[in-house]
Structures are given as structure tokens and as C-alpha cells.
VEXKOL-894694 format. One line per field, with one value per residue: residue number from 1; x, y, z of N, C-alpha, C, O in turn. Coordinates in pm, whole numbers, plus 50000, padded with zeros to 5 digits. Atoms other than C-alpha are relative to their C-alpha. Example, Ala and Ser with C-alpha at 12.3 -4.5 7.8 and 13.67 -1.06 7.14 Angstrom:
2
k = (1/2) .
n.u = (50089/49918) .
n.v = (49881/49881) .
n.w = (50000/49994) .
ca.u = (51230/51367) .
ca.v = (49550/49894) .
ca.w = (50780/50714) .
c.u = (50090/49923) .
c.v = (50120/50109) .
c.w = (50000/50073) .
o.u = (50194/49974) .
o.v = (50118/50220) .
o.w = (50066/50090) .
END
This chain:
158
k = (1/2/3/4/5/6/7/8/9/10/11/12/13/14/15/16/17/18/19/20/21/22/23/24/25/26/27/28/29/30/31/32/33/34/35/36/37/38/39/40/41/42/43/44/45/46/47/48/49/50/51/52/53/54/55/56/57/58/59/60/61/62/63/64/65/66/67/68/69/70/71/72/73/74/75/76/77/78/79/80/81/82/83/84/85/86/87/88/89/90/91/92/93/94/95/96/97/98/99/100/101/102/103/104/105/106/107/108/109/110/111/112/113/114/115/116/117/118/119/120/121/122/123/124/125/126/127/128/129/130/131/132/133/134/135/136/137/138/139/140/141/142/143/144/145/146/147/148/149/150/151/152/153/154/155/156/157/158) .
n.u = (50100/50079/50118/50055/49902/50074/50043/50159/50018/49906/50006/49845/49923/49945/49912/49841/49915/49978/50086/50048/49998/50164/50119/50000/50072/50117/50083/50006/50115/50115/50027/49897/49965/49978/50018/50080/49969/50096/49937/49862/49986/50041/49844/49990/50039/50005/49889/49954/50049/49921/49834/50028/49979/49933/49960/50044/49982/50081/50010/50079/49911/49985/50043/49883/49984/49983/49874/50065/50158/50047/49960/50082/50114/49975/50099/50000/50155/50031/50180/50045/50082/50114/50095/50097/50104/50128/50096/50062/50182/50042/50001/49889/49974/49832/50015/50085/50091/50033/49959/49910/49872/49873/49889/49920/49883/50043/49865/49957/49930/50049/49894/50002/49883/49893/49943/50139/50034/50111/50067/50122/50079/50008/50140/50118/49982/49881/49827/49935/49899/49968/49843/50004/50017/50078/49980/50122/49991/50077/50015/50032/50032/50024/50089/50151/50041/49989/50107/50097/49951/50008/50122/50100/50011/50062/50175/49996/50002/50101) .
n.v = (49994/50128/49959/50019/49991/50081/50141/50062/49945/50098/50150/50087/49983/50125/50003/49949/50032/50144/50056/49975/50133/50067/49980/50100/50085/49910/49959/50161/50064/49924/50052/50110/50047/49908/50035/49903/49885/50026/50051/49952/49934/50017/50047/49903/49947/50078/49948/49829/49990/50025/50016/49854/49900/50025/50166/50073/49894/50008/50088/49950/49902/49903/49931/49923/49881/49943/49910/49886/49976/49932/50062/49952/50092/50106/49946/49867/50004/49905/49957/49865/49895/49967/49861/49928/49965/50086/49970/49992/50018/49885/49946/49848/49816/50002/50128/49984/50109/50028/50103/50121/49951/50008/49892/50078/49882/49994/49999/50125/50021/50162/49992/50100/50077/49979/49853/49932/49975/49892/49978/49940/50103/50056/49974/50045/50000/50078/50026/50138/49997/50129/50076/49916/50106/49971/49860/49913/49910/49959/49905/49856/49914/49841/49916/50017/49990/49896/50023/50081/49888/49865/50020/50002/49880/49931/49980/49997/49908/49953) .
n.w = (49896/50010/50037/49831/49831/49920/50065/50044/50100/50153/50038/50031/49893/49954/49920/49969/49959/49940/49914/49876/50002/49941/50087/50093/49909/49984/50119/50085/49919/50010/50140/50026/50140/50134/50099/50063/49980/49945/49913/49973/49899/49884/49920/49971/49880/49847/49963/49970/49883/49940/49994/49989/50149/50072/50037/50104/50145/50112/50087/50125/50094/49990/50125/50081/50008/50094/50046/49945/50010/50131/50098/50137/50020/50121/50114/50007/50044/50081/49945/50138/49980/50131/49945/50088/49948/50056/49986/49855/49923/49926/50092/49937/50163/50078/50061/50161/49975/50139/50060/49925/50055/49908/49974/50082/49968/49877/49920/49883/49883/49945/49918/49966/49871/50099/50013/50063/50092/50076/50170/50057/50062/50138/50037/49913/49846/49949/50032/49992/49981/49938/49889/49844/49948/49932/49911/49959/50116/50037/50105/49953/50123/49948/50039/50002/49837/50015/50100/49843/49851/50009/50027/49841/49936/50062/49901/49861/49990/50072) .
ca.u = (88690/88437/88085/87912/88023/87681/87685/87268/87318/87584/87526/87885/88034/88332/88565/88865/89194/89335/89014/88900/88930/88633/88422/88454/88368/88070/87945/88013/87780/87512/87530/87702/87652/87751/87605/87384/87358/87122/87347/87650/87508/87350/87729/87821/87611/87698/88028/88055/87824/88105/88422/88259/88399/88626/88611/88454/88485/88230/88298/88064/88236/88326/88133/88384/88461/88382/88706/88520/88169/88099/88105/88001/87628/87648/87298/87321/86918/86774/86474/86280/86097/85774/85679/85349/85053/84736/84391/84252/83913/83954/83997/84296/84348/84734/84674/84582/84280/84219/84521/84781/85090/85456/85683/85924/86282/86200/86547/86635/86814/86890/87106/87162/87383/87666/87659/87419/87302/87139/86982/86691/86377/86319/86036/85795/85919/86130/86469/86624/86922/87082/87383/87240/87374/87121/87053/86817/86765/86592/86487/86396/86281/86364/86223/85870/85903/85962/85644/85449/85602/85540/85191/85104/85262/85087/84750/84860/84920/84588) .
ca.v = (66433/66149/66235/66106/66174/65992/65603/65594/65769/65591/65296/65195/65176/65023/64953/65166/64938/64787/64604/64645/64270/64297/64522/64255/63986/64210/64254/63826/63778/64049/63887/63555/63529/63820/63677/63982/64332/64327/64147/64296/64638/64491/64349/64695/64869/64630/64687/65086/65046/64865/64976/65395/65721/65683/65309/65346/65516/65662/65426/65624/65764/66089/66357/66543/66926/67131/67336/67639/67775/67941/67842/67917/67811/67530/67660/67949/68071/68336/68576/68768/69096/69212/69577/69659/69826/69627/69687/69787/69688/69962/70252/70576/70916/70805/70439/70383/70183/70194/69945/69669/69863/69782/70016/69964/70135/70193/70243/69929/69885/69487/69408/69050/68799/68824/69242/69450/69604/69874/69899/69959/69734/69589/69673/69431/69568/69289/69223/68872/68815/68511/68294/68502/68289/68167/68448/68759/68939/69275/69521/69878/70127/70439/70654/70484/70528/70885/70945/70751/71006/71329/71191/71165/71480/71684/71528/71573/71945/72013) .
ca.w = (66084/66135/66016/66332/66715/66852/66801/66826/66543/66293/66147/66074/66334/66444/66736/66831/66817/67061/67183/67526/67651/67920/67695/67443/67695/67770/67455/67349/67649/67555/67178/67118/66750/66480/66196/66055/66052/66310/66536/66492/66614/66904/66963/66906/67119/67449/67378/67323/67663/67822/67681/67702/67490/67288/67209/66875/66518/66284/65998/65714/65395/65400/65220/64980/65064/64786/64631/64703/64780/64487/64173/63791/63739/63447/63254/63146/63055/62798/62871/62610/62706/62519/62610/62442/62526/62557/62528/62894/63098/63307/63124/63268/63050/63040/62899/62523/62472/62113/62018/62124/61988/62111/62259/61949/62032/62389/62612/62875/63155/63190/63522/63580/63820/63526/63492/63285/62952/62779/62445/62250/62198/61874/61651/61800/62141/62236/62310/62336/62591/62594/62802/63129/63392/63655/63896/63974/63639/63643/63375/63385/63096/63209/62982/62982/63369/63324/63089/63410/63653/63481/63355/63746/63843/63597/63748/64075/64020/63789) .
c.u = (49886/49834/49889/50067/49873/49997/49868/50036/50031/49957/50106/50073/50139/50132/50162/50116/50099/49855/50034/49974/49851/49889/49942/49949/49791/49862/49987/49892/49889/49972/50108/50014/49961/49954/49941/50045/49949/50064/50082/49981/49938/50155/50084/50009/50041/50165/50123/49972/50116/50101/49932/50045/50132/50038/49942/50012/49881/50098/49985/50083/49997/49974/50124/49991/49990/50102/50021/49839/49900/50081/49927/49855/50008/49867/49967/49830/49953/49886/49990/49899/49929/49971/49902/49900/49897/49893/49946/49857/49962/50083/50092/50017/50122/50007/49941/49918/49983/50088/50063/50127/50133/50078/50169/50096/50014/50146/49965/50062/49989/50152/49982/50142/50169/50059/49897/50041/49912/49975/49908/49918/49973/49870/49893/50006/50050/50139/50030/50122/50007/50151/50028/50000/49886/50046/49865/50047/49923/49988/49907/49963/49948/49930/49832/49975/49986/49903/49880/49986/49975/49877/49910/50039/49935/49869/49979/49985/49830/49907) .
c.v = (49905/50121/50039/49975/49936/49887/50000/50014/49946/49908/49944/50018/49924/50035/50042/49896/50046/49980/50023/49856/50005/50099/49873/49896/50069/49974/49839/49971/50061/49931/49903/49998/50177/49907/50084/50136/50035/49976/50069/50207/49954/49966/50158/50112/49938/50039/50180/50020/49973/50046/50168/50059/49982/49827/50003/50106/50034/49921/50071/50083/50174/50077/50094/50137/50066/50120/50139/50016/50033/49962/50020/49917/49934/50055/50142/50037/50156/50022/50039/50055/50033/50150/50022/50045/49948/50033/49989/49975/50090/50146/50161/50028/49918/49846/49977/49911/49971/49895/49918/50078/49984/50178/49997/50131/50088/49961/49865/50033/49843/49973/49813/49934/50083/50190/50050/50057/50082/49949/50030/49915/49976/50046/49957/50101/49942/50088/49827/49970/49873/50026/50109/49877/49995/50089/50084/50032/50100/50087/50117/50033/50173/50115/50011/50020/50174/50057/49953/50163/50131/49999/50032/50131/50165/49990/50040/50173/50090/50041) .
c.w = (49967/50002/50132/50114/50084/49974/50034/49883/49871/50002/49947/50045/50045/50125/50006/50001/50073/50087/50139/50050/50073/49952/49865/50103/50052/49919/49931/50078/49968/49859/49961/49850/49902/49904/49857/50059/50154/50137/50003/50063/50130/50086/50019/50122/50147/49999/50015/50166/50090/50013/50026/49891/50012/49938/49895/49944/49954/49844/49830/49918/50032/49897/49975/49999/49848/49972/50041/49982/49942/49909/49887/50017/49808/49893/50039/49912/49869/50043/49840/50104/49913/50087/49897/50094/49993/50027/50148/50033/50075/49942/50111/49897/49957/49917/49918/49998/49922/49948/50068/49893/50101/49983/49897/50028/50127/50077/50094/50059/50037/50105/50045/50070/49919/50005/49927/49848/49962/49854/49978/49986/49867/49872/50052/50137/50070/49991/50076/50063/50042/50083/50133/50114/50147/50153/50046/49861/50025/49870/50067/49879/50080/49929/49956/50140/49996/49929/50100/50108/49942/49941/50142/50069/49960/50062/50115/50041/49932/50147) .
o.u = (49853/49810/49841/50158/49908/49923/49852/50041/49962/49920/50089/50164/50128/50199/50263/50103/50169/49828/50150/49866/49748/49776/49828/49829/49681/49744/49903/49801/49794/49851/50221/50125/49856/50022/49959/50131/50037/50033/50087/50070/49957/50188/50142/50095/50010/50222/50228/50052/50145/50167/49999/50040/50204/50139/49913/50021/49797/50199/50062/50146/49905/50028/50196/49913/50073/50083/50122/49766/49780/50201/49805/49851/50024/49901/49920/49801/50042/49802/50063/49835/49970/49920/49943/49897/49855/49892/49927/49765/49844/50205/50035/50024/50138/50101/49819/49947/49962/50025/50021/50137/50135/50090/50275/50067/50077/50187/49848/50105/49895/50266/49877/50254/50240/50173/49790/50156/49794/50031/49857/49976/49988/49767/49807/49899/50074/50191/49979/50208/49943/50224/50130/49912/49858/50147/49761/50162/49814/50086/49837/49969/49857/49857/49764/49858/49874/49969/49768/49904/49987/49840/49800/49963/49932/49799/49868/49922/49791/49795) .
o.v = (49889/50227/50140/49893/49914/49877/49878/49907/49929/49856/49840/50089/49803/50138/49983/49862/50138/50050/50047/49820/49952/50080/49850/49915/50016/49946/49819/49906/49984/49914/49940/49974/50239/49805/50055/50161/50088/50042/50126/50265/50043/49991/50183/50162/50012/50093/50222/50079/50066/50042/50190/50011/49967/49777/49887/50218/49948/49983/50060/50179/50224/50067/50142/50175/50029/50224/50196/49960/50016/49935/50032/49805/49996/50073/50206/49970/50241/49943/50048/49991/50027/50154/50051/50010/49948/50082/49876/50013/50118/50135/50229/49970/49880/49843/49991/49813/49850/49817/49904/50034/50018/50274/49968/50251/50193/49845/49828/50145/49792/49998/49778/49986/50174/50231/49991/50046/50068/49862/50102/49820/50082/50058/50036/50136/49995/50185/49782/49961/49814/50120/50157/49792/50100/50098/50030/50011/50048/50078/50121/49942/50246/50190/50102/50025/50209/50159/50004/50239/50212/50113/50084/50180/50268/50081/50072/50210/50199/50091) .
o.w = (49850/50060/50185/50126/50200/49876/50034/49821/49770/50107/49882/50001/50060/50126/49970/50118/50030/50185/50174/50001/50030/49999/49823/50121/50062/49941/49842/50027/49985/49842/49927/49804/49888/49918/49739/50143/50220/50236/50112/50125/50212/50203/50125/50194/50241/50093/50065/50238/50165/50117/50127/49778/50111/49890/49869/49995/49981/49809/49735/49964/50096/49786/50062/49912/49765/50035/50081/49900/49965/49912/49903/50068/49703/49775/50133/49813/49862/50088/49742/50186/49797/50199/49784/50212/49877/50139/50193/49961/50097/49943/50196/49789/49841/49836/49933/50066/49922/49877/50183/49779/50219/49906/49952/50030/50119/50069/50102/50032/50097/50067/50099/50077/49961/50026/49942/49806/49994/49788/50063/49933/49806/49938/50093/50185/50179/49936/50178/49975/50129/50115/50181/50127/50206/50224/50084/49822/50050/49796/50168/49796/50118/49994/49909/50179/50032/49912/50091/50159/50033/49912/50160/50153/50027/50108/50159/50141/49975/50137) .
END
């Protein structure tokens, strides 16, 4: 299938065989000399004008179908996660203020393009996952969410 179906449009254009004798006459009188690019669509144009549709090709290479639509992503990326607690400016009962201490050994939940992962955070509070290919990645920590949620429903009930 030809790229372009409007000749304004293409710029490489060229004439259906078997020539059109009095489109060709047409088009020698509208432009006697092909010598340039310049020229040769003006010879073009007088003669698509003359000879009508179907008298001419799109010309232009043809972009190459890809195999399929999907396909592995080539860099594969690494996150790192830090959970710690950090010194606050605005100061809530449930949020420590006195240090910068990590959540060290703190459950995960990591779900990315590839499939997912649990484990434990690290002493700092990290964890390090590499050859995640590109994608959505999220993370969770369910049992610091849980600790949130029964912090607020305790206030909620007081």
C-alpha cells in the first residue's frame, strides 16, 4: 500500500504506466523543460491534472511494519526505596519528631510492569530492585499503612 493517496501531498511522485499520450502533451506544454526538481513536479502536476485518478503512484519508501506491537523494553532500570522518618515542621501525636530513624525491616509490597515482590527493608530502610523493566512501578508497606489506619481510628473514636 502506497504511503500517500493525495499528490499535493507526495513528493515522489510518479506516473502510472502506460503514459497517457495527451496528458503528456499537456503537461510538455505546461513545462517544456524537466531539468530540476522544481520542474519536474510542475510537469507532474499538469499532467496528473490532465491524465486525472489513477494516473500516478506514491513513489516514497515504505515505512516497515513492525513484527508485532509489543515488544520487550531494551533498558531495564533499578529503583531504591528509603523509608525513614524525618524530623517534622509541623508537629502530629502519631509522627516522631525527636529523630530521623529508618523503618529498618518494614514489610513491602513492590508490583511492577514485569510482576511483583515482597520482602523486608534493610537496616537503613532501603531495598534495592534491579533489571525492573520500564513501566509503572508501585510500592506499598502494608503494615506501616496499618499503624496509620488504626492511629486515626483510635482518634476518631476518642
Amino acid at each position: 500500500m502506497a504511503i500517500h493517496t493525495d499528490p499535493t501531498v507526495c513528493a515522489n511522485r510518479r506516473a502510472v504506466k502506460p503514459l497517457r499520450q495527451e496528458a503528456v502533451t499537456a503537461a510538455n506544454k505546461a513545462q517544456p523543460a524537466c531539468t530540476n526538481d522544481e520542474e519536474r513536479k510542475k510537469w507532474m502536476d499538469a499532467y496528473i491534472k490532465a491524465a486525472g485518478n489513477g494516473s500516478w503512484e506514491c513513489a516514497c519508501p515504505k515505512e516497515k511494519e513492525p513484527a508485532s506491537p509489543v515488544g520487550p523494553c531494551l533498558n531495564n532500570k533499578s529503583i531504591e526505596v528509603i523509608l525513614k522518618r524525618n524530623k517534622r515542621q509541623i508537629i502530629h501525636e502519631w509522627w516522631p519528631t525527636d529523630v530521623e530513624a529508618p523503618y529498618n525491616n518494614e514489610e513491602y509490597q513492590l508490583k511492577h510492569t514485569a510482576g511483583k515482590k515482597n520482602g523486608k527493608l534493610g537496616a537503613t530502610g532501603n531495598v534495592e530492585v534491579n533489571n525492573i523493566p520500564s513501566g509503572v512501578c508501585v510500592i506499598g508497606f502494608p503494615k506501616f499503612y496499618k499503624e496509620i489506619e488504626a492511629w486515626v481510628k483510635e482518634q476518631l473514636h476518642q
